[in-house]
C-alpha positions in Angstrom: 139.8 270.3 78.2 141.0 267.3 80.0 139.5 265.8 83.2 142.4 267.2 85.8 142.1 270.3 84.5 138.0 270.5 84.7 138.5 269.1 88.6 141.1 271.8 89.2 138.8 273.9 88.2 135.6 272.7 90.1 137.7 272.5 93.1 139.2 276.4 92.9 134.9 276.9 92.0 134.1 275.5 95.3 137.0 277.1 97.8 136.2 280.6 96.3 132.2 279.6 96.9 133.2 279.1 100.3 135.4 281.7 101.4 133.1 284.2 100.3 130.1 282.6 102.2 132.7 283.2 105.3 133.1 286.7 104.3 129.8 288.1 104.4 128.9 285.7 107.5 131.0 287.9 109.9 129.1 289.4 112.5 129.8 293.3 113.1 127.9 293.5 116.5 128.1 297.4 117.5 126.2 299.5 120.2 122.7 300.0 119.8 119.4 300.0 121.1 116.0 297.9 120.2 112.6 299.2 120.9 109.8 297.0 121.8 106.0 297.1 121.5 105.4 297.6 125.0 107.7 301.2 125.1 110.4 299.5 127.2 114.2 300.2 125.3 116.7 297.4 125.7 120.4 298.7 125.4 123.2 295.6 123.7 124.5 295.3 120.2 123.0 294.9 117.1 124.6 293.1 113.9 124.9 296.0 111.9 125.5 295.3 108.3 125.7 299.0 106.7 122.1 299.1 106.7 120.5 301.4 103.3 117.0 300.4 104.5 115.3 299.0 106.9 116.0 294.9 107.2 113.3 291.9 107.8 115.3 291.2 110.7 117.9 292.1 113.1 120.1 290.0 115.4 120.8 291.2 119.3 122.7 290.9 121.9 122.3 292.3 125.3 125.8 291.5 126.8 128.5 290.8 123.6 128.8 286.9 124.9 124.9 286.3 125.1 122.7 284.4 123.1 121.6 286.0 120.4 117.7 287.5 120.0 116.2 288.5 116.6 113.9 290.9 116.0 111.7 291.4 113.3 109.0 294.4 112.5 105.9 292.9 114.1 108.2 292.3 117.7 110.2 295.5 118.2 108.6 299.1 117.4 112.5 300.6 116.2 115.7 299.9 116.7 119.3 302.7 116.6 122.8 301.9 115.7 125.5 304.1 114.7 123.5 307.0 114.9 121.1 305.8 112.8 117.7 305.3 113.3 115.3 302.3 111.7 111.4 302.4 112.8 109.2 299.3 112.3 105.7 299.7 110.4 103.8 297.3 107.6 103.4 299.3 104.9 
């Protein structure tokens, strides 16, 4: 194997590295809810990312072009997206 072809090669590597970084970077923010310790509910979007189980953390949005918040198990008590329901708890 000659040199242009190995660099060819590192270089295709690296673009595919990339571009699938960018694909599973999108945000998906839909409508949800978050719960918090103190029994208040906050209404906004939540990155939702096909959830199977219950994530470390979440990323929120009250209004779509606010800042984002995250929220992990020990600061919100639950959280509901997509008609699905996640409840935090140390197990």
């Amino acid at each position: 194997m000659n040199i242009k072809s190995l660099s060819k090669r590192i270089i295709l590597l690296n673009i595919v590295l990339v571009l699938s970084n960018l694909v599973f970077s999108q945000e998906n923010y839909q409508s949800g809810f978050v719960l918090l310790p103190s029994a208040d509910t906050i209404f906004g979007y939540i990155d939702y990312r096909d959830l199977e189980q219950n994530p470390n953390k979440i990323s929120f949005k009250k209004d779509l072009n606010d800042n984002i918040t995250v929220y992990t198990p020990k600061s919100c008590k639950g959280f509901g997206v997509l008609n699905e329901r996640f409840e935090s708890g140390i197990i």
